[in-house]
N, CA, C and O atoms as a GROMACS GRO file, in nm:
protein
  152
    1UNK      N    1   1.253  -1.695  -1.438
    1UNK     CA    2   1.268  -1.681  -1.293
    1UNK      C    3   1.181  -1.786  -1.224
    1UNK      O    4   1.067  -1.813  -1.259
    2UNK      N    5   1.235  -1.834  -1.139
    2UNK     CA    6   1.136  -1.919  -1.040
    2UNK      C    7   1.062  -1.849  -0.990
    2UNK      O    8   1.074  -1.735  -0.945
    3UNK      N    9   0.912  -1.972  -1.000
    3UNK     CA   10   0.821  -1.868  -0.922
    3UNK      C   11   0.884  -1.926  -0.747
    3UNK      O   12   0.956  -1.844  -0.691
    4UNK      N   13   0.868  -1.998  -0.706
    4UNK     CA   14   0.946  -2.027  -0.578
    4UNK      C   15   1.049  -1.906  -0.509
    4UNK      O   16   1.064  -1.909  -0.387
    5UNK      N   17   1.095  -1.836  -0.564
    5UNK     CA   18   1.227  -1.797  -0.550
    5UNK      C   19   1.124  -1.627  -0.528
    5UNK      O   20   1.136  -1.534  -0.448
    6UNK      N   21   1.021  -1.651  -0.649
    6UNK     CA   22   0.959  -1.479  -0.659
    6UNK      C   23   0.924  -1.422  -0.543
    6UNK      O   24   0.943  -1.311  -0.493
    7UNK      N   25   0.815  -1.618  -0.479
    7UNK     CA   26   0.723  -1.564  -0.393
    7UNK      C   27   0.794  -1.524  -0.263
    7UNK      O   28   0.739  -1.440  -0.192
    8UNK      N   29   0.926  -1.584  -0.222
    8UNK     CA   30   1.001  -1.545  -0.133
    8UNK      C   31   1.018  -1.404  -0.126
    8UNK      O   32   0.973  -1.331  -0.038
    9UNK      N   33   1.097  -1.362  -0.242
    9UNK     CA   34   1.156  -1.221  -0.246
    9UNK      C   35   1.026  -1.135  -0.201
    9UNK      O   36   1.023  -1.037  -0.126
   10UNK      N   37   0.922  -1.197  -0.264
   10UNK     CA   38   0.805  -1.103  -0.290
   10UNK      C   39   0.762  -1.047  -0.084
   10UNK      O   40   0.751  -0.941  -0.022
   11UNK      N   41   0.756  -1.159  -0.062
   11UNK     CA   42   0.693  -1.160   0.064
   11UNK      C   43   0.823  -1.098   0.156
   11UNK      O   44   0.783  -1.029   0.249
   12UNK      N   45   0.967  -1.110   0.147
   12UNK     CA   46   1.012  -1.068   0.194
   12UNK      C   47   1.016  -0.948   0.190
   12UNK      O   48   1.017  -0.879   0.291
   13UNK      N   49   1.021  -0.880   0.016
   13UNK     CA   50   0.971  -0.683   0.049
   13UNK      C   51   0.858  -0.655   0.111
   13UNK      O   52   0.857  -0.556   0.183
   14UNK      N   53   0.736  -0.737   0.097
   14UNK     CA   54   0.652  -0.703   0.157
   14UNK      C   55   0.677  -0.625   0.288
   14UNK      O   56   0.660  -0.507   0.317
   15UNK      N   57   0.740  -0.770   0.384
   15UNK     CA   58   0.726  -0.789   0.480
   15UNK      C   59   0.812  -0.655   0.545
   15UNK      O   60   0.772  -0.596   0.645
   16UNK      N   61   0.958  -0.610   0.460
   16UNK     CA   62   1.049  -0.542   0.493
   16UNK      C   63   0.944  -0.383   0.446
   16UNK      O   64   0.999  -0.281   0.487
   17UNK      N   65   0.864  -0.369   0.401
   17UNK     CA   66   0.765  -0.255   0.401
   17UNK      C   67   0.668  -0.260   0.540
   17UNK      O   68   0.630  -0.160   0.600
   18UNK      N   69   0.647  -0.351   0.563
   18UNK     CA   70   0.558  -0.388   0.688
   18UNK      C   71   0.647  -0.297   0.794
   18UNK      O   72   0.610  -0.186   0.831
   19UNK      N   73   0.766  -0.359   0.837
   19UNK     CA   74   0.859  -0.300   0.933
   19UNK      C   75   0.884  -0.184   0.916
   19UNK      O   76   0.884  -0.105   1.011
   20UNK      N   77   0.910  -0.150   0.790
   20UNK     CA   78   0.915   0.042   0.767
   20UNK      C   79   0.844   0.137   0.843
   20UNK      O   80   0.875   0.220   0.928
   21UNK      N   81   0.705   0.090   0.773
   21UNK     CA   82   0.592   0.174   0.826
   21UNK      C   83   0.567   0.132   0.942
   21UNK      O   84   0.513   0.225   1.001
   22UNK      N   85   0.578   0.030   1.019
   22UNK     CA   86   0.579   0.015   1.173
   22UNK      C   87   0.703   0.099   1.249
   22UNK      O   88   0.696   0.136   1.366
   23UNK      N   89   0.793   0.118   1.180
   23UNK     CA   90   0.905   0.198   1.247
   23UNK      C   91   0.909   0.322   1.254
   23UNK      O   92   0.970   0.388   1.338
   24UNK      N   93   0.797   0.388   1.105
   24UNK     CA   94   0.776   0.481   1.086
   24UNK      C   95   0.664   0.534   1.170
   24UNK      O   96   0.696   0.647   1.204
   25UNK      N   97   0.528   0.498   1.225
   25UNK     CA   98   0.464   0.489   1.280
   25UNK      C   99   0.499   0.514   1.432
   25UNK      O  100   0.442   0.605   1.492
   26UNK      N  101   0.610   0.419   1.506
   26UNK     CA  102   0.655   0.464   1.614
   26UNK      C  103   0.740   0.586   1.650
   26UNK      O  104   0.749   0.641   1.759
   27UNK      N  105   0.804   0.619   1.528
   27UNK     CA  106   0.894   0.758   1.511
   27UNK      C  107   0.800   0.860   1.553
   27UNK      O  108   0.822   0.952   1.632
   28UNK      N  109   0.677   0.828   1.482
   28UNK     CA  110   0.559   0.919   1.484
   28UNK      C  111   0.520   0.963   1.617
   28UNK      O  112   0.512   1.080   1.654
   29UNK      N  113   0.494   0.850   1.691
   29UNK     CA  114   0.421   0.847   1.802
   29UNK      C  115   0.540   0.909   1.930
   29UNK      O  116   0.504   0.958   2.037
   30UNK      N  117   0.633   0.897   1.903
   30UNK     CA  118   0.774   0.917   2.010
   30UNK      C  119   0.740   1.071   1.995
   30UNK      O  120   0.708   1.137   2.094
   31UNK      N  121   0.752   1.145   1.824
   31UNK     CA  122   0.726   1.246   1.832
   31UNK      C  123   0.630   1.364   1.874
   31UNK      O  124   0.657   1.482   1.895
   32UNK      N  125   0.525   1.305   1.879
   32UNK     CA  126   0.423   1.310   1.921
   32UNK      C  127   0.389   1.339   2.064
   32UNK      O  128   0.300   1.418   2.093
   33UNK      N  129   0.470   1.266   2.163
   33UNK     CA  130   0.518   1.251   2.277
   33UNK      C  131   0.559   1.352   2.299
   33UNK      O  132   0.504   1.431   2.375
   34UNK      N  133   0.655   1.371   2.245
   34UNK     CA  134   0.797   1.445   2.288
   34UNK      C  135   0.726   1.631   2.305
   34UNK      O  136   0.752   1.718   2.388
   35UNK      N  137   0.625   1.632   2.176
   35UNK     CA  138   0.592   1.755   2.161
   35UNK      C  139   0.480   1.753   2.292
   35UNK      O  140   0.467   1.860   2.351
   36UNK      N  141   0.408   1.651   2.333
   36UNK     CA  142   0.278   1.683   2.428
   36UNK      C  143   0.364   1.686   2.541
   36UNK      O  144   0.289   1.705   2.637
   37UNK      N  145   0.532   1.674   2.600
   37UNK     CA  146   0.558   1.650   2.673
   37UNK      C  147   0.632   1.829   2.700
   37UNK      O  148   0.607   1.881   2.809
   38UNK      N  149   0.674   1.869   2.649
   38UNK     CA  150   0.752   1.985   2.579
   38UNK      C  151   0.602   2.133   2.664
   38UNK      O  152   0.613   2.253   2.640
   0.00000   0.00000   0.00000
């Protein structure tokens, strides 16, 4: 395998974990909301 090719993929799951838990994080916080608003 290329390493060229690895470090891409690599950084791209990273990165696509980065966005998860940032998405997940705001889910959080909406919810969070929703209940102090309730």
């Amino acid at each position: 395998m290329n390493l060229g090719v690895f470090a891409v993929k690599n950084s791209y799951l990273s990165g696509r974990v980065k966005v998860l838990q940032l998405r997940s994080a705001i889910y959080d916080s909406q919810y969070l909301a929703l209940d102090f608003s309730c």
